[in-house]
C-alpha positions as CSV (number, residue, x, y, z in Angstrom):
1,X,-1.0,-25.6,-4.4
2,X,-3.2,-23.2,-2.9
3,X,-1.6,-19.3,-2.1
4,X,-1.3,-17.8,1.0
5,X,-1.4,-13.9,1.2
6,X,-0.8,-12.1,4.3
7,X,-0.4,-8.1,4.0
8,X,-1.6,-4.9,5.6
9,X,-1.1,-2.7,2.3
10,X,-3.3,-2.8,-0.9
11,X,-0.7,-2.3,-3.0
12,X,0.8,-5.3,-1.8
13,X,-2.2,-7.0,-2.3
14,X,-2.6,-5.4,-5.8
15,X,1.0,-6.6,-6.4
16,X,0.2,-9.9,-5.5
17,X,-3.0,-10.0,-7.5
18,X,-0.7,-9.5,-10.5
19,X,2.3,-11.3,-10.6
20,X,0.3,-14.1,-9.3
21,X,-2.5,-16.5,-11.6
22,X,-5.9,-15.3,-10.5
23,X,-6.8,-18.0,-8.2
24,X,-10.5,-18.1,-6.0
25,X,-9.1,-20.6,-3.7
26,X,-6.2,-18.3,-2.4
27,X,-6.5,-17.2,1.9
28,X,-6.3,-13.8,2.5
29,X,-4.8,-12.4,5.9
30,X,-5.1,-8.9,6.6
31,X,-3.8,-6.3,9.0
32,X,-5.2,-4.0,11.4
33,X,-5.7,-1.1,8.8
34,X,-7.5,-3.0,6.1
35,X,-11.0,-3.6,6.7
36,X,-13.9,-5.4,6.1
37,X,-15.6,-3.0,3.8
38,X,-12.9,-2.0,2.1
39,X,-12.6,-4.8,-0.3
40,X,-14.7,-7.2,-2.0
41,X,-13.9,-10.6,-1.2
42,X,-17.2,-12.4,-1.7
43,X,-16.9,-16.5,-1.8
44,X,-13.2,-16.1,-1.0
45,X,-11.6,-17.3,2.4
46,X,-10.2,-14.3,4.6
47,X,-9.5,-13.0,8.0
48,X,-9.3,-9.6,9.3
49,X,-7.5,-8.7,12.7
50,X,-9.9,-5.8,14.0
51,X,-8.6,-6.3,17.7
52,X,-5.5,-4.4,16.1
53,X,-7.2,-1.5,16.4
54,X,-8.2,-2.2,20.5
55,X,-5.0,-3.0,21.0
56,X,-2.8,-0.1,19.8
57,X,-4.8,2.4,21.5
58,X,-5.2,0.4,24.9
59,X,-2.5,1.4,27.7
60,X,-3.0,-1.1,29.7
61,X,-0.3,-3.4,29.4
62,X,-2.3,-6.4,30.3
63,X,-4.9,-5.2,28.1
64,X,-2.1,-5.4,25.2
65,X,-0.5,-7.9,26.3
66,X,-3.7,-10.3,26.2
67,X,-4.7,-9.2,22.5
68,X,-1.0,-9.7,21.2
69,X,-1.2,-13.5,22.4
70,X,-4.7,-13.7,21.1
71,X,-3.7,-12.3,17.6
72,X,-0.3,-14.6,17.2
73,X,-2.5,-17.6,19.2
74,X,-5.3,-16.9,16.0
75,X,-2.1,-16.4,13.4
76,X,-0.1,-19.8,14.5
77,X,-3.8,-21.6,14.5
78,X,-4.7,-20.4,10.6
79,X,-1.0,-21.0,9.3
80,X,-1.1,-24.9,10.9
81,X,-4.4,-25.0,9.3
82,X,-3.0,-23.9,5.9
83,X,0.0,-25.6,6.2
84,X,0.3,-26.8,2.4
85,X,0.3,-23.3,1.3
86,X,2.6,-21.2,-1.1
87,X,2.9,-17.9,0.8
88,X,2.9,-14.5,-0.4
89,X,3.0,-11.2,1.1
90,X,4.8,-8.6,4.1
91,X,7.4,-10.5,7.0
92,X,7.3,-6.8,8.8
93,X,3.4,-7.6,10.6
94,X,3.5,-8.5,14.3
95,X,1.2,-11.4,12.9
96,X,3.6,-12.4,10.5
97,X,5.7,-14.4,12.1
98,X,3.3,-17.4,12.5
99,X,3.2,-17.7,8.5
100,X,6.9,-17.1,7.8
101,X,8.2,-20.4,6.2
102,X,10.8,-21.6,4.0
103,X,9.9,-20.4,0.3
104,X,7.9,-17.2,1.8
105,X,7.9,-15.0,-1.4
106,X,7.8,-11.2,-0.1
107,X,5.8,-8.2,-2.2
108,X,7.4,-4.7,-1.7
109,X,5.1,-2.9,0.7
110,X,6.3,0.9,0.0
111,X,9.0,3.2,0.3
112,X,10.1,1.4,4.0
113,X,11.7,-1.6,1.8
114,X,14.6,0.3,0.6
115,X,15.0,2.4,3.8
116,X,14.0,0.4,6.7
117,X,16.9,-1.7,8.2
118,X,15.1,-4.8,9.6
119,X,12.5,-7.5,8.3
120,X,11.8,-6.5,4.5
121,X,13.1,-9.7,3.4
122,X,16.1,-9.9,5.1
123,X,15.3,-13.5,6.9
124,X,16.7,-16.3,5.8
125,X,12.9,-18.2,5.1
126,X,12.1,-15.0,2.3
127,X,12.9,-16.8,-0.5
128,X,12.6,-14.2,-3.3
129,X,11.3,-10.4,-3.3
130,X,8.9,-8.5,-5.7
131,X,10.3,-5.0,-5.6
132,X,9.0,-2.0,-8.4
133,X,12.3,-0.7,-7.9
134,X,11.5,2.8,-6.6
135,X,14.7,3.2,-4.5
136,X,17.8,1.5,-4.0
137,X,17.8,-1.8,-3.1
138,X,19.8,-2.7,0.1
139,X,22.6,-4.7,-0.6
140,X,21.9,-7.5,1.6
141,X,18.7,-8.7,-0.7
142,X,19.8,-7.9,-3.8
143,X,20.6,-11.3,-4.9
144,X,16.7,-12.6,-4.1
145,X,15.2,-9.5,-5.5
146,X,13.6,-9.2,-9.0
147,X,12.6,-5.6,-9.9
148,X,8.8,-5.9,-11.7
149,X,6.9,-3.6,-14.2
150,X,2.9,-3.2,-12.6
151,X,1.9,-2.2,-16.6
152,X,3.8,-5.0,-18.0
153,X,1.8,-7.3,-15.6
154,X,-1.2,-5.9,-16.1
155,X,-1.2,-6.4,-20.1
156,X,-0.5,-10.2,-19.9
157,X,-4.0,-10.7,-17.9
158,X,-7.0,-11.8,-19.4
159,X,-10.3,-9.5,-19.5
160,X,-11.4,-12.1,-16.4
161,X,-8.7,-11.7,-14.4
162,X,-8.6,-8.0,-15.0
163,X,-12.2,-7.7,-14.1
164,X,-11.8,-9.5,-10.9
165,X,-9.0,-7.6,-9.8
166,X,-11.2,-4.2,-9.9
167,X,-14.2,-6.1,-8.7
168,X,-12.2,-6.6,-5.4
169,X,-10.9,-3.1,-4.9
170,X,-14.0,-2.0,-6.2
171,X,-13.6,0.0,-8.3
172,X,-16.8,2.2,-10.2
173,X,-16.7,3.4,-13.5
174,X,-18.7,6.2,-12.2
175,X,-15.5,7.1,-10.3
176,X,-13.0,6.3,-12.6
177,X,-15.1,9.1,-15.1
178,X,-14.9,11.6,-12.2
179,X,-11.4,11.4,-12.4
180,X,-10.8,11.7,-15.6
181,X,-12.5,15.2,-15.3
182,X,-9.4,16.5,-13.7
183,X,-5.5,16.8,-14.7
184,X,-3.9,17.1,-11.4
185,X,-4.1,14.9,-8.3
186,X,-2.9,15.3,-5.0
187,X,-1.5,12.1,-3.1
188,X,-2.1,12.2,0.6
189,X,-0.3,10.6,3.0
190,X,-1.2,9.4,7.3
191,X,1.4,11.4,8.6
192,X,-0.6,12.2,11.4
193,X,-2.3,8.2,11.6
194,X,1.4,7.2,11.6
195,X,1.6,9.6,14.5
196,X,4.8,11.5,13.0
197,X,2.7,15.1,13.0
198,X,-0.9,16.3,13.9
199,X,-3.8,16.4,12.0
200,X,-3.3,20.3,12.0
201,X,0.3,20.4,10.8
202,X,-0.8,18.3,7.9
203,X,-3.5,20.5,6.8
204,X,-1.4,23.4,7.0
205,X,0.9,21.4,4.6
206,X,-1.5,20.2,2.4
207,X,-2.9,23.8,2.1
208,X,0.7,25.7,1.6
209,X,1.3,23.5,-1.3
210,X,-2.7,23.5,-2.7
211,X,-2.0,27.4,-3.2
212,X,0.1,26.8,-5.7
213,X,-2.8,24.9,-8.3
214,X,-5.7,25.7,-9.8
215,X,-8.0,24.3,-7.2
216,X,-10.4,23.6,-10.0
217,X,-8.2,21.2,-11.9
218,X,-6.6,19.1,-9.3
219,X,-8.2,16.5,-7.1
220,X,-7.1,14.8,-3.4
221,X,-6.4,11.0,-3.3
222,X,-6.9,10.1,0.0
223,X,-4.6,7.4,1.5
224,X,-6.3,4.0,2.6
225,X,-4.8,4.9,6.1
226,X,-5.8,8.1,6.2
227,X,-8.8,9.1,8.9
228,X,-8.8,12.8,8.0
229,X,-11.7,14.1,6.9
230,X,-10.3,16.4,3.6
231,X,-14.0,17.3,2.6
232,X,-14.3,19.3,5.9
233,X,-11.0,21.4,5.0
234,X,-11.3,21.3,1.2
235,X,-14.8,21.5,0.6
236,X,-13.9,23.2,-3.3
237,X,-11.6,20.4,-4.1
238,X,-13.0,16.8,-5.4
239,X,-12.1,14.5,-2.5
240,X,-11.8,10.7,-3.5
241,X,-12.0,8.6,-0.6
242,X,-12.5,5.0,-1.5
243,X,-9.6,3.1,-0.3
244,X,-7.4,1.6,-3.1
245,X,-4.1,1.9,-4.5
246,X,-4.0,5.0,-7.2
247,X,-1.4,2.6,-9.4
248,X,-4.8,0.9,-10.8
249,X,-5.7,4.5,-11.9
250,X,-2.3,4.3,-13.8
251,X,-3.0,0.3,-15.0
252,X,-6.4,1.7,-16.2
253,X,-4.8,4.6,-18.8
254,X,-5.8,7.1,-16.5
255,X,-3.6,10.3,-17.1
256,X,-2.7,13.5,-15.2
257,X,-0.6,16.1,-16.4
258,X,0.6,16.3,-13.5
259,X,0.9,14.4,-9.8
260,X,1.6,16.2,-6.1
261,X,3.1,14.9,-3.2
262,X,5.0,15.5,-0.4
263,X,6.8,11.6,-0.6
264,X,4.0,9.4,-1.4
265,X,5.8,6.4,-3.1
266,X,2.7,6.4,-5.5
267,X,3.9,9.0,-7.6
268,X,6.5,6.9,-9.2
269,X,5.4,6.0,-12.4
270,X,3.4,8.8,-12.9
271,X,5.7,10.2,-15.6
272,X,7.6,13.4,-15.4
273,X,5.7,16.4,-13.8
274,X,5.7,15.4,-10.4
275,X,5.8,17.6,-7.9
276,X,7.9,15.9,-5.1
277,X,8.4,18.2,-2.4
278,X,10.2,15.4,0.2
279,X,10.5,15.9,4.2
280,X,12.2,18.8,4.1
281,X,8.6,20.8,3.5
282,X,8.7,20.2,7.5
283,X,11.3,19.8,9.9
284,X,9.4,17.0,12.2
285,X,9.1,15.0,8.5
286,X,12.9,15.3,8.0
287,X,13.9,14.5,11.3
288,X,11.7,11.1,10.9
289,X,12.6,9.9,7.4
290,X,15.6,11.5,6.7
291,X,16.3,12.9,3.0
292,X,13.6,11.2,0.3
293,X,14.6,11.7,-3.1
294,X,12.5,10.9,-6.2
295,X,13.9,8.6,-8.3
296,X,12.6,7.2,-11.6
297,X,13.0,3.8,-13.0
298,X,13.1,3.6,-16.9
299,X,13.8,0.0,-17.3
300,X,12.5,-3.2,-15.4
301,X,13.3,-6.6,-16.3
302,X,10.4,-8.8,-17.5
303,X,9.3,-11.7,-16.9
């Protein structure tokens, strides 16, 4: 049976790439902040919704309203069409209701799938969960829930399957060296994309805690999210912008001696200097997400 993938995260996609066969045939549906350049999906069947963008920043209600029919119209349209489809990916997407069927396997997203209170697997069609277990898992899916290890994953693929998971997130060799080059790496976060703070406040945090490294050692991971131009504040600090998940960094041996964040959930893993400083660096962040702790997961269960 062919596989259905419907996220707006590459991790989840990652995720799914890996506890999943390798399979050409699979459909991809994306979100509004994945784009069309961002991966490589050459001779593989896809759809993008780009009117996202058009209609979060339209205030017209009509305007809105018009798009959000059009994008659930297109949705109900491509999930009749794959209809004999085994489906794979977030139930949180306004979209994501026209694919949500009995058997709908869901792929942990982030930090909002211990925290958040709705969707996240909690409907009755979500048949089973992939979660890394970076948080506590809410009670109430526990029993569908099975807690995965990325690098155990990772070791049982082939050297094809490997190479065509990079190939879509493309990811250079050229790059991977440049990173190599350094020991410390700053995880960014859209804190002001996400519209939580502005684009200033989050320099100014990202530059209180920068003081406190040799700029010449560390590196900033940009988010895939993230609009911010970091070159134009950091122009001394390496700046990687391509847009993919940093766990394939991790999958890939890449090492730092340590990892920076303020509560990026792609720390975890990263082994023991981290340098978590949570929402309480800013009062708007703690008011929003509450108290983020880090907490490290030592064993997973295996397949």
């Amino acid at each position: 049976m062919k596989k259905l993938f419907i996220g707006d995260s590459l991790y989840t996609l990652l995720i799914f790439l890996l506890v999943e066969e390798y399979r050409d045939d699979s459909i991809y549906i994306f979100g509004k902040t994945i784009e069309k350049g961002d991966l490589n999906l050459n001779g593989k069947k896809y759809f993008f919704y780009e009117d996202f963008k058009r209609y979060k920043k339209s205030r017209n209600i009509f305007i809105r309203g018009y798009i959000s029919f059009k994008i659930l119209f297109l949705s109900f349209l491509i999930g009749v069409k794959y209809t004999k489809t085994k489906r794979f990916g977030s139930d949180h997407l306004f979209m994501s209701r026209a694919f949500l069927k009995k058997g709908f396997t869901l792929i942990e997203d982030g930090s909002a799938n211990y925290v958040c209170k709705k969707n996240f697997g909690r409907d009755k069609k979500v048949e089973k969960i992939y979660l890394s277990g970076m948080g506590e898992i809410p009670q109430e899916i526990r029993e569908k829930t099975k807690i995965i290890n990325l690098k155990a994953l990772w070791k049982k693929k082939d050297d094809f399957e490997k190479n065509s998971i990079l190939r879509i997130f493309k990811i250079k060799g050229s790059m991977v060296e440049k990173i190599r080059e350094k020991t410390m790496v700053l995880l960014t976060q859209p804190l002001c994309e996400d519209g939580v703070i502005d684009e200033k406040r989050k320099i100014e945090l990202y530059e209180n805690i920068l003081k406190n490294y040799d700029r010449r050692k560390i590196f900033i991971k940009k988010h895939p999210r993230e609009t911010t131009n970091y070159k134009k504040y950091f122009p001394d600090i390496l700046v990687i912008e391509e847009k993919f998940p940093w766990e394939i960094m991790d999958l890939l041996g890449v090492k730092m001696e340590r990892a920076v964040t303020i509560f990026s959930s792609g720390v975890y893993g990263m082994g023991e200097n981290i340098d978590f400083y949570g929402t309480e660096i800013d009062k708007t962040l703690f008011k929003k997400y509450g108290h983020c702790n880090l907490r490290r997961v030592h064993e997973f269960s295996r397949d």
